[in-house]
C-alpha positions as CSV (number, residue, x, y, z in Angstrom):
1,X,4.6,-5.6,9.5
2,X,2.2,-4.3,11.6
3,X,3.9,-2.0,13.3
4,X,4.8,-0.6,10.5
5,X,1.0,0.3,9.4
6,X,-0.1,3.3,11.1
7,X,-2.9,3.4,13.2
8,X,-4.7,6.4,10.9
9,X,-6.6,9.5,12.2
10,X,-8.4,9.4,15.2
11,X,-12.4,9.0,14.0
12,X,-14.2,12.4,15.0
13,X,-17.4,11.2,17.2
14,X,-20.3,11.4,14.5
15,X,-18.5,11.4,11.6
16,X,-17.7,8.8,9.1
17,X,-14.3,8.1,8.2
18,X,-15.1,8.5,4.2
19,X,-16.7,12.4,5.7
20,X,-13.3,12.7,7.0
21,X,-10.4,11.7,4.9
22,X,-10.4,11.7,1.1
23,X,-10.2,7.7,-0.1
24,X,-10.2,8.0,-3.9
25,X,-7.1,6.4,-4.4
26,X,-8.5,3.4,-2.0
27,X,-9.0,0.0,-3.0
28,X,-11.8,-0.7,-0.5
29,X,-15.1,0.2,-0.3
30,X,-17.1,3.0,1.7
31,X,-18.5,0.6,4.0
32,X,-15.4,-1.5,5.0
33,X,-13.4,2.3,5.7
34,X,-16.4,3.5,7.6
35,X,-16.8,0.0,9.4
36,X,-13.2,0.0,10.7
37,X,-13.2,3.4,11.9
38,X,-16.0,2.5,13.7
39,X,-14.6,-0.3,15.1
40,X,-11.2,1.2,16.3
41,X,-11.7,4.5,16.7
42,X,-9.1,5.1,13.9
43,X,-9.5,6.1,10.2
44,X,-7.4,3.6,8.4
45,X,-4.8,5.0,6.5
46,X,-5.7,5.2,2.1
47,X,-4.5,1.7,0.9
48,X,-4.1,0.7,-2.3
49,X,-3.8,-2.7,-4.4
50,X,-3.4,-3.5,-7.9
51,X,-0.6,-3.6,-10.3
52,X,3.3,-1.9,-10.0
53,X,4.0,-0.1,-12.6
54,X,5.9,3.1,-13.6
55,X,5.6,5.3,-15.9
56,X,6.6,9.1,-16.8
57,X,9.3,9.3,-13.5
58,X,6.2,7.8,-10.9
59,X,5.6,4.9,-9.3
60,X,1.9,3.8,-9.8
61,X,-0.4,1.2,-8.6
62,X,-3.7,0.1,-11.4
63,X,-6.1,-1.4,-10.2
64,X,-8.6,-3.2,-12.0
65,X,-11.6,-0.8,-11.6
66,X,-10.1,2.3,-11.8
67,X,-7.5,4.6,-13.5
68,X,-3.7,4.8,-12.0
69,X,-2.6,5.9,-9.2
70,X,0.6,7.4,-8.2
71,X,2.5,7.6,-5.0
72,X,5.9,8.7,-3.4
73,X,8.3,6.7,-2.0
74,X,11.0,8.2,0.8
75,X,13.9,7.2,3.0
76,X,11.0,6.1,5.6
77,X,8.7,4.2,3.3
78,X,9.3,0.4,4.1
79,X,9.4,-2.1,1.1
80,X,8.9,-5.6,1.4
81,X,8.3,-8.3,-1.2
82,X,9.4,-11.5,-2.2
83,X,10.4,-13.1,-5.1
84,X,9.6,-10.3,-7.9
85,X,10.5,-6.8,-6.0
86,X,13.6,-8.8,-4.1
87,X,14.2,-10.4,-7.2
88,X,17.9,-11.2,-6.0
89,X,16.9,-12.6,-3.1
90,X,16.4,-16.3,-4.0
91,X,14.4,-17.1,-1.2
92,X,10.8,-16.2,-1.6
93,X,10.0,-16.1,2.4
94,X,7.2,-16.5,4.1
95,X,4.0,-13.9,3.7
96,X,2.6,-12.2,6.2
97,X,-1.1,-12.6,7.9
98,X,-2.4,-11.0,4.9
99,X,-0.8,-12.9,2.2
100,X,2.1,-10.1,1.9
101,X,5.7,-10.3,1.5
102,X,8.2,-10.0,4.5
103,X,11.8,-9.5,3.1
104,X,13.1,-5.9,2.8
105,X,14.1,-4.6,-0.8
106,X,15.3,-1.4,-1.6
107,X,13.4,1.6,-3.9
108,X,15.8,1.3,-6.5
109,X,14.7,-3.0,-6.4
110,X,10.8,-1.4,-6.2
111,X,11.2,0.9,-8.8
112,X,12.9,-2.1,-11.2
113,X,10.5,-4.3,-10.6
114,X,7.7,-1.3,-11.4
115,X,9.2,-0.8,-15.0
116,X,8.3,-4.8,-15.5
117,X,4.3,-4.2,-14.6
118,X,4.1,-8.1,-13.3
119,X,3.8,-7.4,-9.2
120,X,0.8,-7.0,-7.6
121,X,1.2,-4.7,-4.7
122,X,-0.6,-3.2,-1.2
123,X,0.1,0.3,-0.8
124,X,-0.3,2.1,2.3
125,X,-0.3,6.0,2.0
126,X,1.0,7.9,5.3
127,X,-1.7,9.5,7.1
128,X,-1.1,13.2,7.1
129,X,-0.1,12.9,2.8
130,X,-2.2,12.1,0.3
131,X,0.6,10.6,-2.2
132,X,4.1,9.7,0.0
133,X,4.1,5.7,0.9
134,X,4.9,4.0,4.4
135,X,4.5,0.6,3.0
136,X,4.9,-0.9,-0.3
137,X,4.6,-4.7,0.0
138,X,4.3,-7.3,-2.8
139,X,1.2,-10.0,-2.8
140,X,2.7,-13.4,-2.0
141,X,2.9,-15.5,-5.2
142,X,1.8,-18.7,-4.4
């Protein structure tokens, strides 16, 4: 899955990532962004966690301390879960170094499992858009 992440925006000398990029829609704090650009050069890409849901024609993500966020989903954006996105899968796989799922599922299997608010998700956001996914992976259910 890694590969799959982007790398982000290269971190202009002096300036903090958070200066940089617009991370409303991220789940992490100011420090950890800023701390990771500094660290690799790289903005990280906006990532979200929380809840699947959808609602009104979008795919959103809730999260606990804040109101929902929507996001995009193309040909390119790679989906991965395990037992509740991939629901026909039967196997639930094995996570990822994060805790993430690893078996590919199709939008129309992401969007399905949206509509039944019970998956708790990562989102990564591509780089140069503020709302079109690269990665939609499900939190390993242990």
């Amino acid at each position: 899955m890694d590969s799959v992440i982007p790398k982000g925006t290269p971190n202009k000398p002096g300036v903090r990532c958070t200066d940089q990029i617009s991370y409303g829609k991220d789940s992490r704090n100011n420090a950890d962004i800023n701390s990771i650009g500094s660290a690799t050069g790289y903005c990280p890409p906006v990532t979200m966690t929380g809840t699947l849901t959808y609602s009104g024609g979008q795919l959103k993500v809730e999260a606990h301390y804040a109101t929902a966020s929507s996001f995009d989903v193309t040909d390119e954006t790679n989906i991965y879960g395990e037992s509740l996105i991939c629901s026909n899968h039967g196997d639930a796989g094995m996570p990822d170094k994060d805790g993430y799922g690893t078996i590919p599922c199709t939008d129309n299997q992401l969007v399905a499992a949206a509509k039944k608010g019970n998956v708790t998700v990562r989102v990564i956001l591509d780089p140069a858009s503020s709302s079109t996914a690269v990665l939609v992976q499900e939190k390993f259910q242990s």
